[in-house]
C-alpha positions in Angstrom: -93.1 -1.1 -19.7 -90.6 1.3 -20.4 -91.5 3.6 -23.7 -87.9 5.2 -24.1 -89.2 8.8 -24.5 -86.8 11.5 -23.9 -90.4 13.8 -22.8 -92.3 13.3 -19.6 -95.4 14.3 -19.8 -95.1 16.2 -16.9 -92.8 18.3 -18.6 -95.0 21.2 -19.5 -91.8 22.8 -21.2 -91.6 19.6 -23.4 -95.3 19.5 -24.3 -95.5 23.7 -24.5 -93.0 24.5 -27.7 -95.6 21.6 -29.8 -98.5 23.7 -28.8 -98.2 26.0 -31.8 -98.3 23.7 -33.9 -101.0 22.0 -32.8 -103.4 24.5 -31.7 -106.5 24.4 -33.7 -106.2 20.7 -35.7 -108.4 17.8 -35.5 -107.3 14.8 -33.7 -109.6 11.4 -34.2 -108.8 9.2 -32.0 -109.8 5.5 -32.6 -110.7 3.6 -28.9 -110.9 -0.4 -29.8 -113.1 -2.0 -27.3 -110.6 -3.7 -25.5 -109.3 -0.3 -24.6 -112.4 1.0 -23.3 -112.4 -2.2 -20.9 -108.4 -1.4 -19.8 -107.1 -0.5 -16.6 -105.7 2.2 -18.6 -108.6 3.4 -20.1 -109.4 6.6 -17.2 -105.7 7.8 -18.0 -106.6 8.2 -21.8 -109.5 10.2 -20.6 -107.2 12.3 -18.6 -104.9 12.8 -21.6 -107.5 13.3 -23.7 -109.1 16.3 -21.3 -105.0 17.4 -21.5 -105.8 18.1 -25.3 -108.3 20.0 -25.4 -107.0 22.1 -22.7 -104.2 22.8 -25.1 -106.6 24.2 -28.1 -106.3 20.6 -30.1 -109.7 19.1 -31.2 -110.5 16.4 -30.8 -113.2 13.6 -32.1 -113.6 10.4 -30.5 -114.8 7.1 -32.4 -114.3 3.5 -30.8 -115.2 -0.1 -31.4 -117.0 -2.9 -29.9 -115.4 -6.2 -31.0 -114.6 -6.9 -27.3 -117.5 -5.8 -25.9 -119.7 -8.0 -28.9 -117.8 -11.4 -28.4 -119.0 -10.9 -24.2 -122.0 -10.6 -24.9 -122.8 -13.8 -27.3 -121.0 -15.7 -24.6 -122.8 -14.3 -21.5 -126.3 -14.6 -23.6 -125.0 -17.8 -25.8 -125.7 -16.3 -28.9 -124.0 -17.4 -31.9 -122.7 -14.0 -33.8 -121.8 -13.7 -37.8 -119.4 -11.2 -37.1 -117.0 -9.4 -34.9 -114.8 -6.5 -36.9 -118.0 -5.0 -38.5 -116.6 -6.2 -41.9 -118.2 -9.5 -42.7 -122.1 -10.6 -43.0 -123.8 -9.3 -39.6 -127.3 -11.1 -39.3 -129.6 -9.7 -37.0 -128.9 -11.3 -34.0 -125.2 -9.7 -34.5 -126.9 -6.4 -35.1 -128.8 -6.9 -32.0 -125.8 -7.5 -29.5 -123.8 -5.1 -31.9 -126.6 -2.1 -30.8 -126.3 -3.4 -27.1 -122.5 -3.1 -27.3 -122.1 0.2 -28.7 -125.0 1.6 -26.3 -122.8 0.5 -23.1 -119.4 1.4 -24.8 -120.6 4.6 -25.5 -121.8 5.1 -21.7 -118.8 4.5 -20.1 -116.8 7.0 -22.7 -119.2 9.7 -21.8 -118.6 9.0 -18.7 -115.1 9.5 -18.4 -115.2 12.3 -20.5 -117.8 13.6 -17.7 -115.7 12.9 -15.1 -112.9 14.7 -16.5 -115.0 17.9 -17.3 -115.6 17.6 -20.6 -118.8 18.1 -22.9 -119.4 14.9 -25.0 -122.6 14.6 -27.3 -123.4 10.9 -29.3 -124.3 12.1 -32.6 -126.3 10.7 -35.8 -124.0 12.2 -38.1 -122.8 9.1 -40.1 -125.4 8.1 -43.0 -124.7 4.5 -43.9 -125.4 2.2 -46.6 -125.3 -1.6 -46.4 -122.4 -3.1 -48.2 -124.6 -5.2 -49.8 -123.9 -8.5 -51.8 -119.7 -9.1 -52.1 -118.6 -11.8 -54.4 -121.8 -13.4 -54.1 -122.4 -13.3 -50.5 -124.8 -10.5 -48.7 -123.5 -8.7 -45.8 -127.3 -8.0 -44.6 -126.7 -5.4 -41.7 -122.7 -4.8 -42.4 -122.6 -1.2 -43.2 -120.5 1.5 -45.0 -120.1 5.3 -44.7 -121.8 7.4 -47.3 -122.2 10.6 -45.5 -120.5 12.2 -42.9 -122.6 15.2 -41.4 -119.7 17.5 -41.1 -121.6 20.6 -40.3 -123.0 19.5 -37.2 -119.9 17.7 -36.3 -118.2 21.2 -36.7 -120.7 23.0 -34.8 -120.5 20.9 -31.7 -116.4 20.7 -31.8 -116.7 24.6 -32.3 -119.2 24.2 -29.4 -116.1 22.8 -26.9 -118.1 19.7 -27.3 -116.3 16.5 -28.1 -118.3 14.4 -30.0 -118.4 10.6 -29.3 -119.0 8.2 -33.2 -120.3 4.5 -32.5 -120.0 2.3 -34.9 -123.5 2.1 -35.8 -124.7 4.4 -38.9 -128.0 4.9 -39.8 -129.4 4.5 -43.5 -132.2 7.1 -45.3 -134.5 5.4 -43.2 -133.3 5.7 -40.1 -132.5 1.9 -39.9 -129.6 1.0 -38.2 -126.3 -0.9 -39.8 -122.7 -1.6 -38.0 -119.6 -0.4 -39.8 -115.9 -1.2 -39.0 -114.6 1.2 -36.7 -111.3 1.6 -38.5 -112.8 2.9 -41.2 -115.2 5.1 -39.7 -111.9 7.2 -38.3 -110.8 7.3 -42.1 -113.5 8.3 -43.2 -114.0 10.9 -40.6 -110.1 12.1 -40.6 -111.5 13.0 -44.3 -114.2 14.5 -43.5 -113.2 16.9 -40.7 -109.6 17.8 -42.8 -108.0 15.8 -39.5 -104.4 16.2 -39.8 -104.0 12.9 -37.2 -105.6 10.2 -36.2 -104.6 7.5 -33.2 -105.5 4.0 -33.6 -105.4 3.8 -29.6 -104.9 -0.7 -29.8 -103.7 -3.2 -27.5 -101.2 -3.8 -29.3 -97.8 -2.3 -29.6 -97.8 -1.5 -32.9 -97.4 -2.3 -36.3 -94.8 -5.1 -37.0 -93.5 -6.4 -40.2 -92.0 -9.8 -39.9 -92.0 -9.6 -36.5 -90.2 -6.4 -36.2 -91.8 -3.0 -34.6 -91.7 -0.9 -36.9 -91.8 2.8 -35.5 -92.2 4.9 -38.8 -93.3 4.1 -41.9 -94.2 6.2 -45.0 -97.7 4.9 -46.7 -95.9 4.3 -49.8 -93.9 1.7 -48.4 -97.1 0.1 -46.2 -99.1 0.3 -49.2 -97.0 -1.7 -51.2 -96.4 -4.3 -48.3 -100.7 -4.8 -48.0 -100.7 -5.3 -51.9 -97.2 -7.6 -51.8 -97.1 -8.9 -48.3 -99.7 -8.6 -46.7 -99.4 -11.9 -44.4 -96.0 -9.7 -43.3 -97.8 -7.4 -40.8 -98.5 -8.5 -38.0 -102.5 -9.7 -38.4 -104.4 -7.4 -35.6 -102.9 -4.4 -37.4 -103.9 -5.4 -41.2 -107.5 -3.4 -40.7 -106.0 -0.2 -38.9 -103.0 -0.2 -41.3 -105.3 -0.4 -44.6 -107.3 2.3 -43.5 -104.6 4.3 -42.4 -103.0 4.0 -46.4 -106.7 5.6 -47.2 -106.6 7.6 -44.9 -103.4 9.6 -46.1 -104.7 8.8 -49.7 -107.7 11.2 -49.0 -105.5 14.0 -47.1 -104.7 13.0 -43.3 -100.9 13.7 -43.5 -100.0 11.0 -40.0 -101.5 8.5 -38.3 -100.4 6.7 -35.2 -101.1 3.2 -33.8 -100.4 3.2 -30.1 -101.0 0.8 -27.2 -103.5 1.7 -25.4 -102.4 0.0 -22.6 -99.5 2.6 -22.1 -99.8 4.6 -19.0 -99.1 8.3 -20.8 -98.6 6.5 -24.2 -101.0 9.0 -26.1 -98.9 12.4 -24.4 -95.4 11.1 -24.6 -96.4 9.9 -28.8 -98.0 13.0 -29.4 -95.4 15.2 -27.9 -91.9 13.5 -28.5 -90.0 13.5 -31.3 -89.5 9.7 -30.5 -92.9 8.7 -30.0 -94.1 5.2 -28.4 -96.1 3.6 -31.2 -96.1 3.3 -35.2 -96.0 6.5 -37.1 -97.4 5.9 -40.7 -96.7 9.5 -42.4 -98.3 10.6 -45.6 -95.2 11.8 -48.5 -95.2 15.0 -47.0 -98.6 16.2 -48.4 -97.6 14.3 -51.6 -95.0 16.9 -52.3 -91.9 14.9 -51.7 -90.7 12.4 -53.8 -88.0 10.4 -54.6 -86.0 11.5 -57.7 -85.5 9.9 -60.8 -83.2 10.2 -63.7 -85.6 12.5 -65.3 -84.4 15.2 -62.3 -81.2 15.0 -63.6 -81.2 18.1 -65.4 -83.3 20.4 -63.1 -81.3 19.4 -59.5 -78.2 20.1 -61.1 -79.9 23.7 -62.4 -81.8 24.2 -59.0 -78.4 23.7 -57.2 -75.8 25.2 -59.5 -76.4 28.8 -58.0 -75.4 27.4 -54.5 -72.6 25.9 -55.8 -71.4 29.0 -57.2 -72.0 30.5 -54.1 -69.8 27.9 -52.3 -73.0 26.5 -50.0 -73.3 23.4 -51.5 -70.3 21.2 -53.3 -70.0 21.2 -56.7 -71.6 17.6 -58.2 -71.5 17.4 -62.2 -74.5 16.3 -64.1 -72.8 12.8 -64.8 -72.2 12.6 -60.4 -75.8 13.8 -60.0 -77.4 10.2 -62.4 -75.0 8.4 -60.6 -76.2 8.7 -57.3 -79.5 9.8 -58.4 -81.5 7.5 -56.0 -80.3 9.3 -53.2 -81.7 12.4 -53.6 -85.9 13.5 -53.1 -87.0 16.5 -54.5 -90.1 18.8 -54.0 -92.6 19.0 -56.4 -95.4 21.9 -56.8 -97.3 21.7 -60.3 -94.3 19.9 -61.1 -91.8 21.9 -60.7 -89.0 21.0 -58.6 -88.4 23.9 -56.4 -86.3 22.0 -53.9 -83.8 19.1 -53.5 -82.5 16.9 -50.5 -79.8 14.2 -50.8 -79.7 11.0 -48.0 -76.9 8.8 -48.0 -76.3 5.8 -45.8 -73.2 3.8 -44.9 -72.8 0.2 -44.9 -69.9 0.5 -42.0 -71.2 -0.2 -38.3 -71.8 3.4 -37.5 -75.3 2.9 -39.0 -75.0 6.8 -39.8 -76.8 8.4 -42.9 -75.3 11.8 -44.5 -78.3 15.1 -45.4 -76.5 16.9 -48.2 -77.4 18.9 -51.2 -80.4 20.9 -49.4 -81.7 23.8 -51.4 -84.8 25.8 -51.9 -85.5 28.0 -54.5 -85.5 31.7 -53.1 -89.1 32.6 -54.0 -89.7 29.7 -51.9 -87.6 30.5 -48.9 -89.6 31.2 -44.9 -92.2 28.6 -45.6 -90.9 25.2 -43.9 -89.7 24.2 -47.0 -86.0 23.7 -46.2 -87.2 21.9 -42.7 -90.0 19.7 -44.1 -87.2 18.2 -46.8 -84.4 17.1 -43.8 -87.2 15.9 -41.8 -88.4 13.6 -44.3 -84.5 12.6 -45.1 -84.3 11.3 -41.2 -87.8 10.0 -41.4 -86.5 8.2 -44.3 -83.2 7.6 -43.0 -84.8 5.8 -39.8 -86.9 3.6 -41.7 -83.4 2.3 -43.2 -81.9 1.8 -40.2 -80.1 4.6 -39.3 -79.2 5.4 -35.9 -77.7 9.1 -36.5 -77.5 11.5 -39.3 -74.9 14.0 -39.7 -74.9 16.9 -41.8 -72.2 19.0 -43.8 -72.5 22.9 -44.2 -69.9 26.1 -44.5 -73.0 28.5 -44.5 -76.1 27.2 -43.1 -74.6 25.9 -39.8 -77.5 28.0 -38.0 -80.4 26.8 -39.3 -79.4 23.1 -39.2 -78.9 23.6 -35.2 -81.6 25.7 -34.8 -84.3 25.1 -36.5 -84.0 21.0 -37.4 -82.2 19.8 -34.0 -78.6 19.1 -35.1 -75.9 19.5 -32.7 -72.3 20.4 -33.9 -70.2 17.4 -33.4 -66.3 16.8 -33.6 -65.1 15.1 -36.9 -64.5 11.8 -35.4 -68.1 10.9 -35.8 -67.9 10.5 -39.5 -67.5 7.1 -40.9 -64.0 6.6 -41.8 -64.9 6.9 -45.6 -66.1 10.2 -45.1 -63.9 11.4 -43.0 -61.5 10.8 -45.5 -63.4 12.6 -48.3 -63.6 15.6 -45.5 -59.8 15.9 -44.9 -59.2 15.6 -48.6 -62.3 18.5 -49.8 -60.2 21.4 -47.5 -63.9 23.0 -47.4 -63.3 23.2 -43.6 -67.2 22.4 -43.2 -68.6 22.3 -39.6 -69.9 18.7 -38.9 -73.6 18.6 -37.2 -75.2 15.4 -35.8 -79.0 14.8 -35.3 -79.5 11.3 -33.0 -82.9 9.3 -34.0 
């Protein structure tokens, strides 16, 4: 299966310039159970070990579905539940214990193998979910505590520690809690900045169609809408992914497992392999409303007057006010970012009307606005986006990827609009 990455992982110079920035997070990474029992499965391991040679932390969590519906039919036991989500009688809390117990063995194991400390912890404090529209759950559990501390301690420790879905109440009794949301809830509680859903499945779909990024906005409105539009094995992961930003993990990726080097080449590519849902950019960015009217046409009027950015009236600014995002602090708008798209066949998108208040310049600003414009732009359908400027020419090519390209490559409307503005601006292209 060919994953269409322009990194190998073999290429240490590809992997090396993401290092920085991921030196010192917390990744949780989400095993289902099928995974576990993959072909695959001692390549992950190998990735994994590839991690935390590279500074990244990581926390391992993984499910037992699988694993649970082998065992009732190997000991013809009739089960309650699979997903740790509906009403788990004891006989399902039996085989669940059973399951986790070998799960947990052979991930320790690997990790073993590939020189790496591993500890199973008892750091999740459950509670049972109790009775839910009139039905009790018995032993289905929930998270109510995450023992962060010691979870710290042992990461700090260089040990990697491995979550099963089993939690333990006050009393030490034991109750089984869906492993999707065990990663939320620990992505939460360890400030994660990413967790992998490692499935076997491609990833998520909506009406059929892989969908390779998509903000947690947009998913979130397609679960309360549409929910019968995703493609069913990804409604859990996707749900909790939506929390999961809600509560302060900024991406999450659902990847198939089954990949050989899937986990590297998402990871470090700009591409990726599976489903990116991103967070709104820490909450920051937002789309614009006619209430920004007034305050993008301030924040940008110095820029015009400096000749960076073309002049756009107040009245041009409403008009086409749904193509601009701005960035909010205490709500404020310190910074702007304009995405148009054309309806021709180039499937091209335009970045214009970037600016960041000075006081604001050197902090990633400027770059975390035109990445979320070809984030954005991606999810719409774009194929390319091309990008204007008579000043800041070097920082589009050198800090956010674009390449200078000839005029041709504007749509014809542009191009046009180019010829006629006599502004001379260089044209840059960025490929997604």
């Amino acid at each position: 299966m060919s994953n269409g990455s322009d990194i190998k992982p073999t290429d240490l110079r590809g992997i090396l310039k993401y290092v920085p920035r991921f030196q010192g997070q917390t990744f949780v990474i989400a095993l289902d159970g099928i995974i576990v029992a993959d072909e695959n499965f001692s390549n992950i391991l190998i990735d994994l070990a590839v991690l935390r040679s590279l500074g990244i932390k990581i926390i391992l969590v993984h499910g037992i579905g699988h694993q649970i519906e082998e065992l009732a039919k190997t000991r013809k036991i009739p089960i309650t539940d699979i997903q740790g989500t509906g009403v788990a009688d004891a006989a399902t809390l039996d085989l669940a214990i059973r399951a986790s117990s070998r799960v947990t063995h052979l991930v320790i194991e690997g990790l073993t193998q590939n020189g790496l400390k591993a500890a199973l912890t008892n750091a999740i404090r459950a509670v049972p979910l109790g009775i839910i529209k009139g039905v009790d759950h018995q032993f289905t559990g929930r998270v109510d505590r995450v023992d962060k501390e010691f979870l710290s301690q042992l990461i700090e420790s260089q040990v990697v520690p491995v979550i099963n879905p089993i939690g333990f109440d006050r009393d030490g009794r034991p109750l089984r809690i869906n492993s999707d949301l065990l990663a939320a809830e620990l992505a939460e509680a360890l400030n994660a900045t990413k967790i992998i859903y490692l499935t076997p499945h491609e990833g998520l779909e909506l009406n059929g169609k892989l969908q390779h990024q998509i903000a947690a906005t947009t998913l979130k409105t397609v679960l309360e809408s549409k929910p019968e539009s995703i493609n069913e094995p990804m409604r859990s992961p996707a749900a909790h992914a939506v929390k999961a930003v809600e509560t302060g993990t900024p991406r999450i990726h659902l990847l198939d497992g089954r990949l050989m080097d899937g986990l590297l080449n998402e990871i470090f590519s700009n591409e990726g392999v599976g489903t990116l849902i991103h967070g709104n950019e820490y909450q920051q960015i937002r789309q614009a409303t006619k209430r920004d009217v007034r305050a993008i046409y301030n924040l940008t009027r110095q820029a015009v007057k400096r000749e960076e950015l073309l002049h756009r009236t107040q009245a041009a600014i409403e008009k086409n006010i749904d193509q601009f995002f701005v960035f909010e602090i205490d709500e404020n708008i310190i910074a702007c970012v304009s995405l148009q798209l054309y309806a021709d066949k180039s499937k091209a998108a335009e970045v214009g009307s970037l600016y960041v208040m000075p006081f604001y310049h050197r902090r990633g600003i400027g770059k975390k606005m035109v990445d979320y414009a070809c984030m954005m732009a991606k999810e719409r359908g774009a194929t390319m986006v091309i990008a204007l400027s008579t000043q800041a020419f070097s920082f589009f090519t050198s800090v956010l990827g674009f390449e200078e390209a000839d005029k041709d490559v504007l749509p014809e409307s542009r191009l046009k609009a180019y010829e006629e503005s006599g502004r001379n601006s260089k044209v840059m292209l960025r490929k997604l």
